[in-house]
C-alpha positions as CSV (number, residue, x, y, z in Angstrom):
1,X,3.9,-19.9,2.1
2,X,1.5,-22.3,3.8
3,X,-0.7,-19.4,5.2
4,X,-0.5,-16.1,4.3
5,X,-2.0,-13.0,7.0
6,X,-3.2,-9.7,6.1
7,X,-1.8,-6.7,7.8
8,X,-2.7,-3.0,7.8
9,X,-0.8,-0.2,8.8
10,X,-2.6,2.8,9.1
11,X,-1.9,6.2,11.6
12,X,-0.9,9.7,11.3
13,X,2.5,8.7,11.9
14,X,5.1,8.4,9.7
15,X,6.6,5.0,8.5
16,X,3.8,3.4,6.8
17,X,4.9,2.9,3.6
18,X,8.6,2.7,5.4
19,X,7.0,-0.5,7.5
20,X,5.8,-2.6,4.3
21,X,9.2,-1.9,2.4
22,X,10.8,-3.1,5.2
23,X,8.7,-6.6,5.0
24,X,10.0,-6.5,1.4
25,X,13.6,-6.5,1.5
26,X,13.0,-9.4,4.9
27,X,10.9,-11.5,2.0
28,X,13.1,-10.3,-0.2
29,X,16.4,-12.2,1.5
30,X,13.8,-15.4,2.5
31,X,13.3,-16.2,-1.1
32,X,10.0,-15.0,-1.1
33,X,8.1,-13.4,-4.6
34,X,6.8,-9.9,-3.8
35,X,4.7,-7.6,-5.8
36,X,4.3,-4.1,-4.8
37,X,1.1,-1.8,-5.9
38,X,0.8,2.0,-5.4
39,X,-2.5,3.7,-5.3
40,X,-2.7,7.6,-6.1
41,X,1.2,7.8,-6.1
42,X,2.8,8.5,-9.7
43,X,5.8,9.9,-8.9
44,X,9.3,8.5,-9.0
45,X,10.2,8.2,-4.9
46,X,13.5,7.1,-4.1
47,X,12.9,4.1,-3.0
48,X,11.3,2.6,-6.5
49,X,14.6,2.5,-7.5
50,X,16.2,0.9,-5.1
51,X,13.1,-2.0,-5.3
52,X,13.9,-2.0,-9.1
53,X,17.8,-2.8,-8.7
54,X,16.5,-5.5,-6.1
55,X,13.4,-7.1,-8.7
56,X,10.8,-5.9,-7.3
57,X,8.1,-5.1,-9.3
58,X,5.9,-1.6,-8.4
59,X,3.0,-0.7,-10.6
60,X,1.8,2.6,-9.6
61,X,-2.3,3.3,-10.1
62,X,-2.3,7.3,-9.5
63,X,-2.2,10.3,-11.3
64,X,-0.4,12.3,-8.7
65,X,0.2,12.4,-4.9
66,X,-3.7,14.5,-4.8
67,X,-5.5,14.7,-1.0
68,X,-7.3,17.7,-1.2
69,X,-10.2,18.2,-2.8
70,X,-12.9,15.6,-4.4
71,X,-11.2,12.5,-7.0
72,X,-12.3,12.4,-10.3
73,X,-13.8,9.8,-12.2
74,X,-10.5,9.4,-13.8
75,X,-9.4,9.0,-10.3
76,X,-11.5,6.3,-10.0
77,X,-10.8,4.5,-12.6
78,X,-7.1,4.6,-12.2
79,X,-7.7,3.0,-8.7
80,X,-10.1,0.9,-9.9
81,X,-7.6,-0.8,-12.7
82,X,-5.1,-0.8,-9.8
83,X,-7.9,-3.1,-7.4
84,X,-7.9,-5.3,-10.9
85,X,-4.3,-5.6,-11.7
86,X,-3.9,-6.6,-7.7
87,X,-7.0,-9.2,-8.3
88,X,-5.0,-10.5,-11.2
89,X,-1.8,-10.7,-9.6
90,X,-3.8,-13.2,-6.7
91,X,-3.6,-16.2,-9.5
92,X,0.3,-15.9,-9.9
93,X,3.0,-17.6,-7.2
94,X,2.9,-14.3,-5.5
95,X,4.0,-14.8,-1.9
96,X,4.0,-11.4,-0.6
97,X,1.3,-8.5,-2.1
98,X,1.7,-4.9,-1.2
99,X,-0.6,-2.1,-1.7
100,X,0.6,1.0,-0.8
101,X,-1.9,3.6,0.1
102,X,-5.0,1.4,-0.4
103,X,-6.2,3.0,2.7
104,X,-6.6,6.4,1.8
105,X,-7.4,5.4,-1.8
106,X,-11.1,4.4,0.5
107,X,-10.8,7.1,2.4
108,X,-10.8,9.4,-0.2
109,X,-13.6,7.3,-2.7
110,X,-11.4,5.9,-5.3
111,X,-11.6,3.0,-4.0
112,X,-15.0,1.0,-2.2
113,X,-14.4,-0.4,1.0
114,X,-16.6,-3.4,0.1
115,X,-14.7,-4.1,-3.3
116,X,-11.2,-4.0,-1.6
117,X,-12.7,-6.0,1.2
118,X,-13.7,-8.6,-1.4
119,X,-10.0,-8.8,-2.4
120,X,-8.8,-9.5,0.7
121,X,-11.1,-12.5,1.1
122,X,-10.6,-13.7,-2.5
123,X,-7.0,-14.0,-1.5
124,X,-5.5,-17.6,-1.8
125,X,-4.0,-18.9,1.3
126,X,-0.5,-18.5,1.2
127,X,-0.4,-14.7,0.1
128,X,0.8,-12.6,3.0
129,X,-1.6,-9.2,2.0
130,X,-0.2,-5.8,3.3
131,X,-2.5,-2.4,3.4
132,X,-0.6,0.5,4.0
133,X,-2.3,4.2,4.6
134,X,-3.9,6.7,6.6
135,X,-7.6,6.2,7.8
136,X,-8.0,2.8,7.5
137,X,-11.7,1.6,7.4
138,X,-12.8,-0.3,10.3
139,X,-14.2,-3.3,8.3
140,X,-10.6,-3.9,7.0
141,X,-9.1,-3.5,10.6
142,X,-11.6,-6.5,11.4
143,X,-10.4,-8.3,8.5
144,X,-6.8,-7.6,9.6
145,X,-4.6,-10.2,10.8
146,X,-2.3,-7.6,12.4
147,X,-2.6,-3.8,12.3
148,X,0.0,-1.5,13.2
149,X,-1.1,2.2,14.0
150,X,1.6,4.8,13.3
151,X,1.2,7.9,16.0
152,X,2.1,11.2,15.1
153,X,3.8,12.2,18.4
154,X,6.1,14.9,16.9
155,X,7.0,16.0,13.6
156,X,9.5,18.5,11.7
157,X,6.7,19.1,8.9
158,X,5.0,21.4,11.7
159,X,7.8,23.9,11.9
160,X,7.9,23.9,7.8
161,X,10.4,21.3,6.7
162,X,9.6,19.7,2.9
163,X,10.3,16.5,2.3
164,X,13.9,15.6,1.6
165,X,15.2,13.5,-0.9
166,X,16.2,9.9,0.3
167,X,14.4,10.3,3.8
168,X,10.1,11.3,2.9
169,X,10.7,10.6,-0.8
C-alpha cells in the first residue's frame, strides 16, 4: 500500500476484536499480507482457526485472558516480546498489522503507552496499523487515523450468559 492509516477500536462494546478480523478477511480477498498479534490472550478462540485455514499468521503474547488484579513481571515481559516481535514484523512486506488487545495491554501496565506509541510512529508508510481494546490511551486516540468506539448499549452477559463457542470465543 502507498499509505498505510492507523486505526484504534476501543469501547465497552462488543466487536472489537470482531471489527479488525473483519479488515482481515477484506485484505485478505484484496491481496493484501496481514499479520495478526494478540496481547494477554493465549487461548485457542475459534476464530484462530478459521485465520489459520485462511494463512494468516496470529502470534499470541499472553499467558492467559487475566484483568483482574496487578500483571506480573512475567506479564510484562510477555507483552513486551510481543511490542518486539510487532517492531520486527515493521521491516517485512507487511501490508496490514494487527494487534489485538494492545489497548488494555496499556491499560493494565504490560505495556507503556510511550513505547507502543513509538511503534506506531516507527511504522513505514504503507502498513495499515490496527489497535483493538478496551481503554484506549488518549495519546494513541491522537495518533489515530480513525477510531471506532464500541458502546455497550445492552448486553446478555448482564443477566449471566458465558461466552458461547463460535459467537464470544
Amino acid at each position: 500500500m502507498e499509505k498505510g492509516y492507523l486505526q484504534v477500536y476501543t469501547g465497552d462494546g462488543k466487536g472489537k476484536t470482531t471489527a479488525a478480523l473483519g479488515l482481515v478477511v477484506r485484505a485478505l480477498g484484496a491481496g493484501l499480507k496481514v499479520h495478526v498479534v494478540q496481547f494477554i490472550k493465549s487461548m485457542e478462540y475459534s476464530e484462530l482457526t478459521t485465520l489459520r485455514k485462511l494463512g494468516v499468521p496470529v502470534d499470541q503474547f499472553g499467558r492467559g485472558c487475566f484483568i483482574f488484579g496487578e500483571p506480573s513481571e512475567e506479564d510484562r515481559k510477555v507483552a513486551s516480546g510481543g511490542l518486539a516481535f510487532a517492531r520486527g514484523l515493521m521491516n517485512t512486506d507487511l501490508d496490514v498489522l494487527i494487534l489485538d488487545e494492545i489497548n488494555v495491554a496499556i491499560s493494565l501496565g504490560l505495556l507503556k503507552t510511550a513505547d507502543v506509541i513509538d511503534l506506531v510512529r516507527a511504522r513505514p508508510a504503507g502498513i495499515e496499523l490496527i489497535c483493538t481494546g478496551r481503554g484506549a490511551p488518549a495519546e494513541l486516540i491522537e495518533e489515530a487515523d480513525l477510531v471506532t468506539e464500541m458502546v455497550a448499549v445492552r448486553h446478555y452477559y448482564d443477566n449471566g450468559v458465558q461466552a458461547r463457542k463460535g459467537i464470544e470465543c
